[in-house]
PDB file of N, CA, C and O in Angstrom:
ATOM      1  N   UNK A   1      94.323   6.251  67.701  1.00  0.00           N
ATOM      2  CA  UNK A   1      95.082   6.467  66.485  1.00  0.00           C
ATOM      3  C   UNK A   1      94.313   5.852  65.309  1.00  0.00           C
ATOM      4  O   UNK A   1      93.710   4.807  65.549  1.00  0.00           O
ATOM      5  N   UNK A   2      94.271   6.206  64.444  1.00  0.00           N
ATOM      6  CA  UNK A   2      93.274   6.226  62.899  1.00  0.00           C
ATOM      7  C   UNK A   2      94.013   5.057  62.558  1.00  0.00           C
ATOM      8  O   UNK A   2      95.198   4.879  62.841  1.00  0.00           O
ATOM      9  N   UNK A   3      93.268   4.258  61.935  1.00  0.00           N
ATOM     10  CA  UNK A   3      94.336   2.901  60.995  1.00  0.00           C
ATOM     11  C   UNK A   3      94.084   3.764  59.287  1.00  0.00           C
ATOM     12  O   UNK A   3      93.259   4.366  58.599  1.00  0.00           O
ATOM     13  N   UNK A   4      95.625   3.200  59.330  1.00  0.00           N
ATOM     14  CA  UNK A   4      95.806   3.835  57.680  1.00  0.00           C
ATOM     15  C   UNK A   4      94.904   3.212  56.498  1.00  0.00           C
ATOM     16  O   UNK A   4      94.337   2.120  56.541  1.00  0.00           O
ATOM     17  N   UNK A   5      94.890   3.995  55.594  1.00  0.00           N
ATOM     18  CA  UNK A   5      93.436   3.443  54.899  1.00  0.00           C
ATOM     19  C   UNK A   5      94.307   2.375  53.864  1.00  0.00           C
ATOM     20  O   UNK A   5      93.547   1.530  53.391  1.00  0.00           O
ATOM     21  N   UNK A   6      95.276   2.275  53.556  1.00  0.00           N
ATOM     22  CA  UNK A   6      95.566   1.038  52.935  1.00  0.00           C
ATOM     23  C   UNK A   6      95.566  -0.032  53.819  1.00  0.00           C
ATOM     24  O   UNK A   6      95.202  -1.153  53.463  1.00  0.00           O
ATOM     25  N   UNK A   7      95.913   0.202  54.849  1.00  0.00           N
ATOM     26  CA  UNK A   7      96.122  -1.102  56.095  1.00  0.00           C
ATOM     27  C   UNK A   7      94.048  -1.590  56.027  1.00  0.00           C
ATOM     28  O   UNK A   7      93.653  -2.755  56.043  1.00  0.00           O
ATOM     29  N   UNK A   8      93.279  -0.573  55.969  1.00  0.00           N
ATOM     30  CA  UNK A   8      92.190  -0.844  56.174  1.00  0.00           C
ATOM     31  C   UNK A   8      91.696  -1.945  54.925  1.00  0.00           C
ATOM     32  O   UNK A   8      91.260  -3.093  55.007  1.00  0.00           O
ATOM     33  N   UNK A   9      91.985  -0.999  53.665  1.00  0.00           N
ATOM     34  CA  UNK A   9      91.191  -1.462  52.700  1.00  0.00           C
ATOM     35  C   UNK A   9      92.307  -3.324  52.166  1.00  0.00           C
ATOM     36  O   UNK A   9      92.206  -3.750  51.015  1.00  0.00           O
ATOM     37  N   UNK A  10      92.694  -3.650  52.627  1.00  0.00           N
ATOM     38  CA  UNK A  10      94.172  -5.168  53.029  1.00  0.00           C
ATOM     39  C   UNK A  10      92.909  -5.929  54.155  1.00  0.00           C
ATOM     40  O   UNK A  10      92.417  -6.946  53.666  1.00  0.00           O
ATOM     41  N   UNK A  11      92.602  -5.711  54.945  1.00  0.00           N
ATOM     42  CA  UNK A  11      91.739  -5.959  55.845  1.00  0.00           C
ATOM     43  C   UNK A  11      90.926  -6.537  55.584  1.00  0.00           C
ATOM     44  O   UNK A  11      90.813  -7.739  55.821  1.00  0.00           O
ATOM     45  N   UNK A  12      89.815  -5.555  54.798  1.00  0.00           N
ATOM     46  CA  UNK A  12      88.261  -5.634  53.680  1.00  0.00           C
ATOM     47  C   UNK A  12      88.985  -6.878  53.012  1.00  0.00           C
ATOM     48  O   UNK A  12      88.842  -8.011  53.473  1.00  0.00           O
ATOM     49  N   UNK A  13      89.798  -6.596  51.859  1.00  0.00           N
ATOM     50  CA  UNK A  13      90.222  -7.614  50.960  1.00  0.00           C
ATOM     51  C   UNK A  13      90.617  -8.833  51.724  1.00  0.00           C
ATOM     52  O   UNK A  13      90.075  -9.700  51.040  1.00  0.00           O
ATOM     53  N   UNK A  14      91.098  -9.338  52.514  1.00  0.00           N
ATOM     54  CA  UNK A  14      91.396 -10.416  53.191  1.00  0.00           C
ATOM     55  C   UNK A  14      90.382 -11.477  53.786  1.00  0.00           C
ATOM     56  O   UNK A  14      90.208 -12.695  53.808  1.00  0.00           O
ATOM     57  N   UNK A  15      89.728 -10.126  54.328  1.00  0.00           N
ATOM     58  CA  UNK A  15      88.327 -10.688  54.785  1.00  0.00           C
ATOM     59  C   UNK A  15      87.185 -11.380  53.399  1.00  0.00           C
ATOM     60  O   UNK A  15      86.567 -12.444  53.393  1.00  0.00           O
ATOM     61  N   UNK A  16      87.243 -10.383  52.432  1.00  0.00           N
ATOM     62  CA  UNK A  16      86.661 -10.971  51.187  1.00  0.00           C
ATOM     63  C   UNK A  16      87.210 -12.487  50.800  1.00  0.00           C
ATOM     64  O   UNK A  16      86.581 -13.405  50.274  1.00  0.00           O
ATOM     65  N   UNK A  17      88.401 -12.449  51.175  1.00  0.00           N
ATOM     66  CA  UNK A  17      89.273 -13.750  50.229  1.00  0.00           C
ATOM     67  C   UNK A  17      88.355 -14.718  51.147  1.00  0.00           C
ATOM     68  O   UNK A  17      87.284 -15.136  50.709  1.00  0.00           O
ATOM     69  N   UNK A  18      88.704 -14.970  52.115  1.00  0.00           N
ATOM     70  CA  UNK A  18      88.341 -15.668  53.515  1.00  0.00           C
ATOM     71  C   UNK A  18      86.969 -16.106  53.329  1.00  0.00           C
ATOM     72  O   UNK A  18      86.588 -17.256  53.551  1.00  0.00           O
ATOM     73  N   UNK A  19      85.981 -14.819  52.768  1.00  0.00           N
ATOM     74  CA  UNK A  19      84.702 -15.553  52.954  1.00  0.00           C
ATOM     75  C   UNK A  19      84.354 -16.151  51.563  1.00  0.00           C
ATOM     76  O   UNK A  19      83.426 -16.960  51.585  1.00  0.00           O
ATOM     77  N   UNK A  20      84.944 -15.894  50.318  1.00  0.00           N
ATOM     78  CA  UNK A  20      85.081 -16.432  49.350  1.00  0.00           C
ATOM     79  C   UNK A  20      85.318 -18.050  49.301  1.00  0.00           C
ATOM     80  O   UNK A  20      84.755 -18.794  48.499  1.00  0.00           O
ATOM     81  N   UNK A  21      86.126 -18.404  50.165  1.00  0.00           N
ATOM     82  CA  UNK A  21      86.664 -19.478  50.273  1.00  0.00           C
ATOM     83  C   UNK A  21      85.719 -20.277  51.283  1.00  0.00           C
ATOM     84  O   UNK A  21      85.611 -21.490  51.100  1.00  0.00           O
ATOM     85  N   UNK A  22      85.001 -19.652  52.378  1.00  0.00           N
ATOM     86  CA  UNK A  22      84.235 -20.436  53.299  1.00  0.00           C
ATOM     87  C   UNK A  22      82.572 -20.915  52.253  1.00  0.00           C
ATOM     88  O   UNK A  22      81.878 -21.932  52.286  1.00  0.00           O
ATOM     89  N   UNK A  23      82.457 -19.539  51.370  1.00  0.00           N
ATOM     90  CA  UNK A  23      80.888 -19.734  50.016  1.00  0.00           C
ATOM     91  C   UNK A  23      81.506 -20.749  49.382  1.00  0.00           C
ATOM     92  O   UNK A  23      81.194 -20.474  48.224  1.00  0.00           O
ATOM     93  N   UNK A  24      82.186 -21.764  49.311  1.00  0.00           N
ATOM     94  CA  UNK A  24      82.908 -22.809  47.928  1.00  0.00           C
ATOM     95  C   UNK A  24      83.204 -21.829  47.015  1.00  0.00           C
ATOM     96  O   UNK A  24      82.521 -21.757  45.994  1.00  0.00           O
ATOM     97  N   UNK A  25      83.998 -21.154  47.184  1.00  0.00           N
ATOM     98  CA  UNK A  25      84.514 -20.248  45.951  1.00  0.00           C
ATOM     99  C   UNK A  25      83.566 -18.904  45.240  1.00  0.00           C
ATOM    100  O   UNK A  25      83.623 -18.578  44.054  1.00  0.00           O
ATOM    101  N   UNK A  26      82.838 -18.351  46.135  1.00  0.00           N
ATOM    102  CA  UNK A  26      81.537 -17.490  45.516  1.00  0.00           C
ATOM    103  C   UNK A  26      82.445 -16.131  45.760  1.00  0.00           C
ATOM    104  O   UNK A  26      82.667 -16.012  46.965  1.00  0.00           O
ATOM    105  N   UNK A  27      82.904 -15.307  45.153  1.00  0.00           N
ATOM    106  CA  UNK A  27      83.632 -14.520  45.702  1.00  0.00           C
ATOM    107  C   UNK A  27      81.958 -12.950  45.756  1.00  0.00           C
ATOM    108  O   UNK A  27      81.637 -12.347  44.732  1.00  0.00           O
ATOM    109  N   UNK A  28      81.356 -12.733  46.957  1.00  0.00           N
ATOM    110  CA  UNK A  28      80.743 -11.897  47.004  1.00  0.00           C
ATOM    111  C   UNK A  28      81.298 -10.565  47.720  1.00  0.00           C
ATOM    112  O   UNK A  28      82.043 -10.329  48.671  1.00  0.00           O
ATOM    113  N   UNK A  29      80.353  -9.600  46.523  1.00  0.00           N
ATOM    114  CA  UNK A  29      80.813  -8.382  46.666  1.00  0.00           C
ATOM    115  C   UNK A  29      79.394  -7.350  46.928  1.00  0.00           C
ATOM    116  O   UNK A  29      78.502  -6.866  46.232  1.00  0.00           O
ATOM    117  N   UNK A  30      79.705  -7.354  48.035  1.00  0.00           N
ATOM    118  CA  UNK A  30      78.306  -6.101  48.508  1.00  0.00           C
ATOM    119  C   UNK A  30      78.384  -4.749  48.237  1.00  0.00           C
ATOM    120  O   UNK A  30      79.465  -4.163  48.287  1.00  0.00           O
ATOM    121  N   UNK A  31      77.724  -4.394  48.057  1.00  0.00           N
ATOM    122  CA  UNK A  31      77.871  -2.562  48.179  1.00  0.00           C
ATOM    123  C   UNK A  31      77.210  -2.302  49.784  1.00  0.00           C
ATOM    124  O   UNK A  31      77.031  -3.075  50.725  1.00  0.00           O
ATOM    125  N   UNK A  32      76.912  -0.637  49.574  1.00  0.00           N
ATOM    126  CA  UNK A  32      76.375  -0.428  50.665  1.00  0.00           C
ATOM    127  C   UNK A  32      75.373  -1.280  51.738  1.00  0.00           C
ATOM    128  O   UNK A  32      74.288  -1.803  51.482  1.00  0.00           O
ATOM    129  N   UNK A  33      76.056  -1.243  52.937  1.00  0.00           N
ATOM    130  CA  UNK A  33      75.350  -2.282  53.841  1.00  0.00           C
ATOM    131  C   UNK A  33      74.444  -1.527  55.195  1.00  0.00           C
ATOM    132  O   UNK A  33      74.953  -0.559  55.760  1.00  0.00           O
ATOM    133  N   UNK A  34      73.745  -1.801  55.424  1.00  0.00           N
ATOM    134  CA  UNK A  34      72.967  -1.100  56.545  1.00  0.00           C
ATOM    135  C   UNK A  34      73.980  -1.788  57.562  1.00  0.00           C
ATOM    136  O   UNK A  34      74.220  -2.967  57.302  1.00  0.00           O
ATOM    137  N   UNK A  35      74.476  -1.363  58.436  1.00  0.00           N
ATOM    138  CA  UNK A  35      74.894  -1.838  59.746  1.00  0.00           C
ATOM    139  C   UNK A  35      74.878  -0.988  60.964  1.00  0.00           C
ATOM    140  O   UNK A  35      74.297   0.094  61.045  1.00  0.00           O
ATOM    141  N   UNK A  36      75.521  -1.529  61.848  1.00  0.00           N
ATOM    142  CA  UNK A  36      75.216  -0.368  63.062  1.00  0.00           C
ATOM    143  C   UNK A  36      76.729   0.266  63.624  1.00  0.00           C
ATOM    144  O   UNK A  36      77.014   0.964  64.597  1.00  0.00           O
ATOM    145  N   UNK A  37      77.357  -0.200  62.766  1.00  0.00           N
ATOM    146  CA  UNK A  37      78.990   0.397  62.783  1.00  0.00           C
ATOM    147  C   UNK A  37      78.752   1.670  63.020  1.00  0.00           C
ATOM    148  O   UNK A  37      79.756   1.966  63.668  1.00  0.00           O
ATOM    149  N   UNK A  38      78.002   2.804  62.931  1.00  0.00           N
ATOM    150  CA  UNK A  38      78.279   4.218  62.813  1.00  0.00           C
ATOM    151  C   UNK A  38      77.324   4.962  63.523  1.00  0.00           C
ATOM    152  O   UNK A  38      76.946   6.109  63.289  1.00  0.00           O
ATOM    153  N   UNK A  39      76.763   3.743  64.939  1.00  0.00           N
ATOM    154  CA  UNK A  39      75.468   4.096  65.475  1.00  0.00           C
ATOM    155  C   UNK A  39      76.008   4.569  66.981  1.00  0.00           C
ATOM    156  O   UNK A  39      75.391   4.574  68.045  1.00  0.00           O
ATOM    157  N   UNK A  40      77.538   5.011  66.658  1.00  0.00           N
ATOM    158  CA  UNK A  40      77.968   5.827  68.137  1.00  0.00           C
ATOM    159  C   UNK A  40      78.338   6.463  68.242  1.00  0.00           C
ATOM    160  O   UNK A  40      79.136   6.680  69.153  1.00  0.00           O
ATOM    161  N   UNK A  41      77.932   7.396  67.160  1.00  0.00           N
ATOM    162  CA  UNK A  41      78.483   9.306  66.777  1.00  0.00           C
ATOM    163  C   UNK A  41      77.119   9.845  66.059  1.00  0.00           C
ATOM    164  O   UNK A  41      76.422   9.369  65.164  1.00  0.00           O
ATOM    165  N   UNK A  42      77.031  11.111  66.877  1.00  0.00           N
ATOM    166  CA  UNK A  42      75.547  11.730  66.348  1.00  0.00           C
ATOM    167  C   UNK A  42      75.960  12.237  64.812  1.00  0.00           C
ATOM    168  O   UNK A  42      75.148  12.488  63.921  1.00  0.00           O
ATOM    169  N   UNK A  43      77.461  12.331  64.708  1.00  0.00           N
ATOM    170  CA  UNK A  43      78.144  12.225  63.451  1.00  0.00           C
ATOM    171  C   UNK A  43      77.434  11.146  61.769  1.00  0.00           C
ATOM    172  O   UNK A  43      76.979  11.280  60.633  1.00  0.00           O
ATOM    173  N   UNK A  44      77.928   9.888  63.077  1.00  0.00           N
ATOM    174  CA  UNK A  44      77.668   8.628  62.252  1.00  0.00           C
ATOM    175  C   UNK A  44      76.207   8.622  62.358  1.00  0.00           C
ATOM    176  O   UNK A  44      75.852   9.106  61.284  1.00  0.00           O
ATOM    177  N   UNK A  45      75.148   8.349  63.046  1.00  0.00           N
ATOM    178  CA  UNK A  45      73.751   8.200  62.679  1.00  0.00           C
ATOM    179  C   UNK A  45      73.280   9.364  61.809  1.00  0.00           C
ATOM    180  O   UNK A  45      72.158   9.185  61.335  1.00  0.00           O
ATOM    181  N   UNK A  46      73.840  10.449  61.507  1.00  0.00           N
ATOM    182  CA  UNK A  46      72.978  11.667  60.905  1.00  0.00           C
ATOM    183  C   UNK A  46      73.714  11.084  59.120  1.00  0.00           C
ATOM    184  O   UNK A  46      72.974  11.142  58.137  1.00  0.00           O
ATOM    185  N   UNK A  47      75.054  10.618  58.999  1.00  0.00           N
ATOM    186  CA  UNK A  47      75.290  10.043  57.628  1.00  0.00           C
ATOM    187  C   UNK A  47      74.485   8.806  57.440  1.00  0.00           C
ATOM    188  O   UNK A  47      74.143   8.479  56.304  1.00  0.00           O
ATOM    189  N   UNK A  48      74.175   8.129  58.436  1.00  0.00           N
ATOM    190  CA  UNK A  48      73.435   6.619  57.939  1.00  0.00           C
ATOM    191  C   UNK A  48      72.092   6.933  57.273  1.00  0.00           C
ATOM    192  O   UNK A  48      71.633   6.732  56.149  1.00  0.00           O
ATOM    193  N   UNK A  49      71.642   7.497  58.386  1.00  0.00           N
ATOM    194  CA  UNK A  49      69.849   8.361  58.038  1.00  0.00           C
ATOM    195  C   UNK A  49      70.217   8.875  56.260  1.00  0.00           C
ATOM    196  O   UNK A  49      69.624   8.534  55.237  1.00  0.00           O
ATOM    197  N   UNK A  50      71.253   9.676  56.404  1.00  0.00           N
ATOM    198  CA  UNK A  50      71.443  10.338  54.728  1.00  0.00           C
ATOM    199  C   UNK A  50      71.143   9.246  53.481  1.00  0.00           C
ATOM    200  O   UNK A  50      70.340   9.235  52.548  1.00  0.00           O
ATOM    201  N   UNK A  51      72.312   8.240  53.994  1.00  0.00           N
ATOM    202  CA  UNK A  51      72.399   7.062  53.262  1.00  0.00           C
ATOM    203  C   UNK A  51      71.396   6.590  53.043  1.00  0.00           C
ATOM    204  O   UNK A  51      71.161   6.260  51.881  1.00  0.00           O
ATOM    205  N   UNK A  52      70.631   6.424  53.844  1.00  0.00           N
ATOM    206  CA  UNK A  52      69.118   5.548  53.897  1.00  0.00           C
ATOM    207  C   UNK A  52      68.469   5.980  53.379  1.00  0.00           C
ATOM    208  O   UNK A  52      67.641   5.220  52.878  1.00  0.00           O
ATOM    209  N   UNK A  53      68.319   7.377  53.103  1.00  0.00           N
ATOM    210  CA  UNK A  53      67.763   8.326  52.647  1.00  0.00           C
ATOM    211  C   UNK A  53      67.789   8.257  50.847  1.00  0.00           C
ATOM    212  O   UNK A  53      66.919   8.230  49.977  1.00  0.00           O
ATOM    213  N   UNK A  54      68.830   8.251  50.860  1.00  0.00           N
ATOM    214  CA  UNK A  54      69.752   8.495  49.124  1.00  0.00           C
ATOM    215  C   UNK A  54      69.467   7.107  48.349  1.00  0.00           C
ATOM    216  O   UNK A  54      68.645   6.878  47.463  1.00  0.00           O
ATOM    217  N   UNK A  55      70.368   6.292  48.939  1.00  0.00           N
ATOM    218  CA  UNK A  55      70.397   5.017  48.599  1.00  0.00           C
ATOM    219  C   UNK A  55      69.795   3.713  48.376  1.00  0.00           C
ATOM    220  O   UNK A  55      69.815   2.868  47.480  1.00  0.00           O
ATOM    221  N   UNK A  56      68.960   3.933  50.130  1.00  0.00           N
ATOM    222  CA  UNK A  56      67.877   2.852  50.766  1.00  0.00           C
ATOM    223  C   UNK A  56      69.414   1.258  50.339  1.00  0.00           C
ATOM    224  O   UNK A  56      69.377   0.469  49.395  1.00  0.00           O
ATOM    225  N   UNK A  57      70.579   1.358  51.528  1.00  0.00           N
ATOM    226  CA  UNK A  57      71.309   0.318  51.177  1.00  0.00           C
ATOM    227  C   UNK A  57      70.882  -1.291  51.497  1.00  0.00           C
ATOM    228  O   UNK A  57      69.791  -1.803  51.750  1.00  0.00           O
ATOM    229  N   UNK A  58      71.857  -1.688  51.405  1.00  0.00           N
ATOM    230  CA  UNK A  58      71.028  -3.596  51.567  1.00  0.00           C
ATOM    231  C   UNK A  58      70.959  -3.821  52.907  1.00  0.00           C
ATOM    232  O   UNK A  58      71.466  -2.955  53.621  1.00  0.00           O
ATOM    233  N   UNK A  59      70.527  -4.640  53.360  1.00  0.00           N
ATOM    234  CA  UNK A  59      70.174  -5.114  54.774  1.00  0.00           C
ATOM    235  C   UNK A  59      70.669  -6.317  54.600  1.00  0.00           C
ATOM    236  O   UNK A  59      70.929  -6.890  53.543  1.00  0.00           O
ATOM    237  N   UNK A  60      70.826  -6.795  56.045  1.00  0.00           N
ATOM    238  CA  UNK A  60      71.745  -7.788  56.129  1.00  0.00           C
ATOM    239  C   UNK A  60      70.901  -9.381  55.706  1.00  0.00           C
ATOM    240  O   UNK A  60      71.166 -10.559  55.467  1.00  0.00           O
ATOM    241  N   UNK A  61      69.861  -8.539  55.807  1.00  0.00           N
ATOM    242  CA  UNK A  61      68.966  -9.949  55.507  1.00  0.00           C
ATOM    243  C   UNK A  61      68.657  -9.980  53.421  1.00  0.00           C
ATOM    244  O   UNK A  61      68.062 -10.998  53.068  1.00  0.00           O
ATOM    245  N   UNK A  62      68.982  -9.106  52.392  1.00  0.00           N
ATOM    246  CA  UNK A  62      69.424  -9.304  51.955  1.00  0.00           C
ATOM    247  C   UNK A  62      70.765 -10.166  51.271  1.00  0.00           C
ATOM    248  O   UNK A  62      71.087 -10.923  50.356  1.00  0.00           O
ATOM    249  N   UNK A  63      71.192  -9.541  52.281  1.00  0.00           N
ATOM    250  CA  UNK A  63      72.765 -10.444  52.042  1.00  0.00           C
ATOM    251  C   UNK A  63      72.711 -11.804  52.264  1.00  0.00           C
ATOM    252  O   UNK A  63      72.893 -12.552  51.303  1.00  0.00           O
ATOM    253  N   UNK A  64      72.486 -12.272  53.396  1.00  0.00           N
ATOM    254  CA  UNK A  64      71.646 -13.313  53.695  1.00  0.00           C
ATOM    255  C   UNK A  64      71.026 -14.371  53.136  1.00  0.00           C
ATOM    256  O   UNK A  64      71.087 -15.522  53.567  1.00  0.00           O
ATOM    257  N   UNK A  65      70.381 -13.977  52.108  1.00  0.00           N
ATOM    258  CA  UNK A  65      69.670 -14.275  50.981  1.00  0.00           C
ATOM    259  C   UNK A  65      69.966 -15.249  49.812  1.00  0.00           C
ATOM    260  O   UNK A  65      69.676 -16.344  49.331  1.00  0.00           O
ATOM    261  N   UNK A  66      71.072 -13.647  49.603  1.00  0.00           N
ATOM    262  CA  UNK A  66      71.995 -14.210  48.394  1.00  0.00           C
ATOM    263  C   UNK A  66      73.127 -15.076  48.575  1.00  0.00           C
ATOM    264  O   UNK A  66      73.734 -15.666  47.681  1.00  0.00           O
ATOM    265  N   UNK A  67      73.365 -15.103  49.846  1.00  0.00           N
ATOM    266  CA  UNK A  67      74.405 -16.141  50.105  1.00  0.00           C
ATOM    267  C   UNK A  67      73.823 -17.504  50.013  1.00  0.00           C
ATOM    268  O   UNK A  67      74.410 -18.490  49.567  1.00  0.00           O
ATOM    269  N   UNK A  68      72.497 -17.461  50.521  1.00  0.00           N
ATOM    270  CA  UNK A  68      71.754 -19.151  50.563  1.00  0.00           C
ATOM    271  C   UNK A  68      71.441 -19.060  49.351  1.00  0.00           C
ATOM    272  O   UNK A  68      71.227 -20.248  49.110  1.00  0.00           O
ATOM    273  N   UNK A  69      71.208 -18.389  48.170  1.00  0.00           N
ATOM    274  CA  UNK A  69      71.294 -18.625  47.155  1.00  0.00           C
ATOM    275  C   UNK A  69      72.271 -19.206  46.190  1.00  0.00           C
ATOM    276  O   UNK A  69      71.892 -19.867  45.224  1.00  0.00           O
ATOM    277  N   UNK A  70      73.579 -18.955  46.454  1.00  0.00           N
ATOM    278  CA  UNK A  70      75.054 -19.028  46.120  1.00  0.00           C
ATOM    279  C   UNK A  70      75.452 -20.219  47.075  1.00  0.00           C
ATOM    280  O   UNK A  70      76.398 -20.835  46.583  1.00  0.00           O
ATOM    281  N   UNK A  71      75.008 -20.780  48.365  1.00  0.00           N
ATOM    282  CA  UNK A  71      75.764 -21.904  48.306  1.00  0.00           C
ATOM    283  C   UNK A  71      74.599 -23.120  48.107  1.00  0.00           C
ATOM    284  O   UNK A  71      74.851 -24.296  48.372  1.00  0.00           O
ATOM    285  N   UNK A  72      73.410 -22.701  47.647  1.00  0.00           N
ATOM    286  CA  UNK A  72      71.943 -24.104  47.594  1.00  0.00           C
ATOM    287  C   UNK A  72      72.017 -24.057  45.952  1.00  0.00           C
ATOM    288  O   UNK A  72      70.969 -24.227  45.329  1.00  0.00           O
ATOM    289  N   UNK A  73      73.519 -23.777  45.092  1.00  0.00           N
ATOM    290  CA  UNK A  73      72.812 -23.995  44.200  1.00  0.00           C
ATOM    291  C   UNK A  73      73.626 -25.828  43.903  1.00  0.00           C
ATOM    292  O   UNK A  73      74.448 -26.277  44.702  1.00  0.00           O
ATOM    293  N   UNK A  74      73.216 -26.531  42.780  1.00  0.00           N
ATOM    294  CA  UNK A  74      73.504 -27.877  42.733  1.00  0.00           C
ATOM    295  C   UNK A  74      75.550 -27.327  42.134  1.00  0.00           C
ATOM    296  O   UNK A  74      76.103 -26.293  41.759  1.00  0.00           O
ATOM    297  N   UNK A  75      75.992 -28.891  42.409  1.00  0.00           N
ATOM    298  CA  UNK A  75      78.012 -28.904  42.458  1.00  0.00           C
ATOM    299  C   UNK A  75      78.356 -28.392  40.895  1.00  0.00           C
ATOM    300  O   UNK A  75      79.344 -27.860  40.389  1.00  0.00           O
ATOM    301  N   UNK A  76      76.926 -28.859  40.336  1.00  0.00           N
ATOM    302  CA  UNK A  76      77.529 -28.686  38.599  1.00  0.00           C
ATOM    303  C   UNK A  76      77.270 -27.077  37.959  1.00  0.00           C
ATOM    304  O   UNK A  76      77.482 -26.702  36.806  1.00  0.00           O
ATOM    305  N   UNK A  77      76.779 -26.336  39.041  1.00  0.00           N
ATOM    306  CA  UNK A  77      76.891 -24.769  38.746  1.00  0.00           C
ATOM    307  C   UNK A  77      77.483 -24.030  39.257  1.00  0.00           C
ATOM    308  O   UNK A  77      77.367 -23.932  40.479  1.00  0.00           O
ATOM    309  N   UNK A  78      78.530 -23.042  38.415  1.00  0.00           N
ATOM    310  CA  UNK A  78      79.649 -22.357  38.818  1.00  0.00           C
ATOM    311  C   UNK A  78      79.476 -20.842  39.037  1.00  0.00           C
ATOM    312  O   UNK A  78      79.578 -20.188  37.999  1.00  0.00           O
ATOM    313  N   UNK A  79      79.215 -20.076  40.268  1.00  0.00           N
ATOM    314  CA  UNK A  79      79.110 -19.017  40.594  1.00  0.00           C
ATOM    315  C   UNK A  79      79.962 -18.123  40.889  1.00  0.00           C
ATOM    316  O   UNK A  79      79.476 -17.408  41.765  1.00  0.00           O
ATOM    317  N   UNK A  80      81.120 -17.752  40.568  1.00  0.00           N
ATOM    318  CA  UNK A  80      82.647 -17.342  40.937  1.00  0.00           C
ATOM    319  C   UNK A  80      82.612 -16.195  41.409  1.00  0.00           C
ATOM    320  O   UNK A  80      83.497 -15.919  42.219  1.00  0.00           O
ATOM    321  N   UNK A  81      81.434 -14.985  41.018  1.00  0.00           N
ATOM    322  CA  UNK A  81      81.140 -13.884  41.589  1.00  0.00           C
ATOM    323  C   UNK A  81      80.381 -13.462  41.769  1.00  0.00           C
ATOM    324  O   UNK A  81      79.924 -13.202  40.656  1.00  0.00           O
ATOM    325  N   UNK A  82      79.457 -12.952  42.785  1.00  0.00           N
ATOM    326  CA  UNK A  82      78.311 -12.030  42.784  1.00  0.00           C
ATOM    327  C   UNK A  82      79.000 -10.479  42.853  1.00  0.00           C
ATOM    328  O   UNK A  82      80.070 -10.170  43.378  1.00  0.00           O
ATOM    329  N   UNK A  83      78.103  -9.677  42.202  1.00  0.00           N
ATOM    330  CA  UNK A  83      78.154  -8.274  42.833  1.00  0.00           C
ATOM    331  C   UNK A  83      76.896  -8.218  43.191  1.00  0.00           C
ATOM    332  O   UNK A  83      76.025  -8.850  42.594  1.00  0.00           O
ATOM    333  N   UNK A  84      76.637  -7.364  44.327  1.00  0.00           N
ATOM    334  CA  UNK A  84      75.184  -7.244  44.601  1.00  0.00           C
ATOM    335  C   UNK A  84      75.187  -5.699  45.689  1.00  0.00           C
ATOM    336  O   UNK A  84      75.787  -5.221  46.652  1.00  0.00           O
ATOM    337  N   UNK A  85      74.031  -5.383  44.700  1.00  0.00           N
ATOM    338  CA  UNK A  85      74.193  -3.188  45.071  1.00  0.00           C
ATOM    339  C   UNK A  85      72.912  -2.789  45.482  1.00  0.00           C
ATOM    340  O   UNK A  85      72.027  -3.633  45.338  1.00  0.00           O
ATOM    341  N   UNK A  86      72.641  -1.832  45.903  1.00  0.00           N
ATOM    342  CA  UNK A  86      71.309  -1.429  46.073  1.00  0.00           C
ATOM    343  C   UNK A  86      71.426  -0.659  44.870  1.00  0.00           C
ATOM    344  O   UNK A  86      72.347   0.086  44.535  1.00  0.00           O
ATOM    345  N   UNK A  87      70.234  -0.975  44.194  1.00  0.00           N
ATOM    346  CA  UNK A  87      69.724  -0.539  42.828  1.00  0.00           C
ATOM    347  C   UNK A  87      70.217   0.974  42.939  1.00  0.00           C
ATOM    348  O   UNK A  87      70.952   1.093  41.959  1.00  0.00           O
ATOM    349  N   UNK A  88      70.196   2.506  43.792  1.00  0.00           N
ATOM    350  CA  UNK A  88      70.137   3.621  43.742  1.00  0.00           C
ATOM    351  C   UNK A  88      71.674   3.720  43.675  1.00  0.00           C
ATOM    352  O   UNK A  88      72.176   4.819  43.441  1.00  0.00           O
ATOM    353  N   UNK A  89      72.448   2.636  43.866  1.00  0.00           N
ATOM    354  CA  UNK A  89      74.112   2.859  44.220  1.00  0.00           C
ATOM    355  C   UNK A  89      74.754   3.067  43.099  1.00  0.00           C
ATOM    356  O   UNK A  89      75.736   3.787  42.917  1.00  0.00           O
ATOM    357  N   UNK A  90      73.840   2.044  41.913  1.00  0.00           N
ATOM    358  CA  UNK A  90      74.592   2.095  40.894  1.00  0.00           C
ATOM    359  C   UNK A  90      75.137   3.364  40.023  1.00  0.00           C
ATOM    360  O   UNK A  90      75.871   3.177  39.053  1.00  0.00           O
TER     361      UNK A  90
END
């Protein structure tokens, strides 16, 4: 059975709050992510390839990145949000 897409997108957001709160307050916001969520339908790998294709999205080691960036910076600088996109997303 499909989960309803508001139940989904409550989920995403929750999960955002959550890791917001584990960064000291960095509330990060990714765009497109390379993952392997969609690597078990000849469905899902032929849209990722597209994506990769179109977009070239972030990798996790991106993300990665910017998070050790956002929590190594010193107590007296206030980072409250990242957005962070693959340049083609915008």
């Amino acid at each position: 059975m499909p989960i309803p897409l508001d139940l989904a997108a409550d989920a995403v957001e929750a999960g955002a709050q959550q890791a917001a709160v584990e960064l000291g307050g960095v509330d990060l916001r990714p765009g497109m992510v390379l993952t392997d969520l969609l690597s078990g339908s000849e469905m899902g790998v032929a849209w990722t390839e597209e994506m990769k294709r179109r977009i070239d999205p972030l990798t996790a080691d991106d993300v990665a990145e910017v998070i050790a960036f956002a929590v190594g910076r010193p107590r007296h600088v206030s980072l409250p949000e990242i957005l962070l996109m693959p340049a083609k997303q915008l």
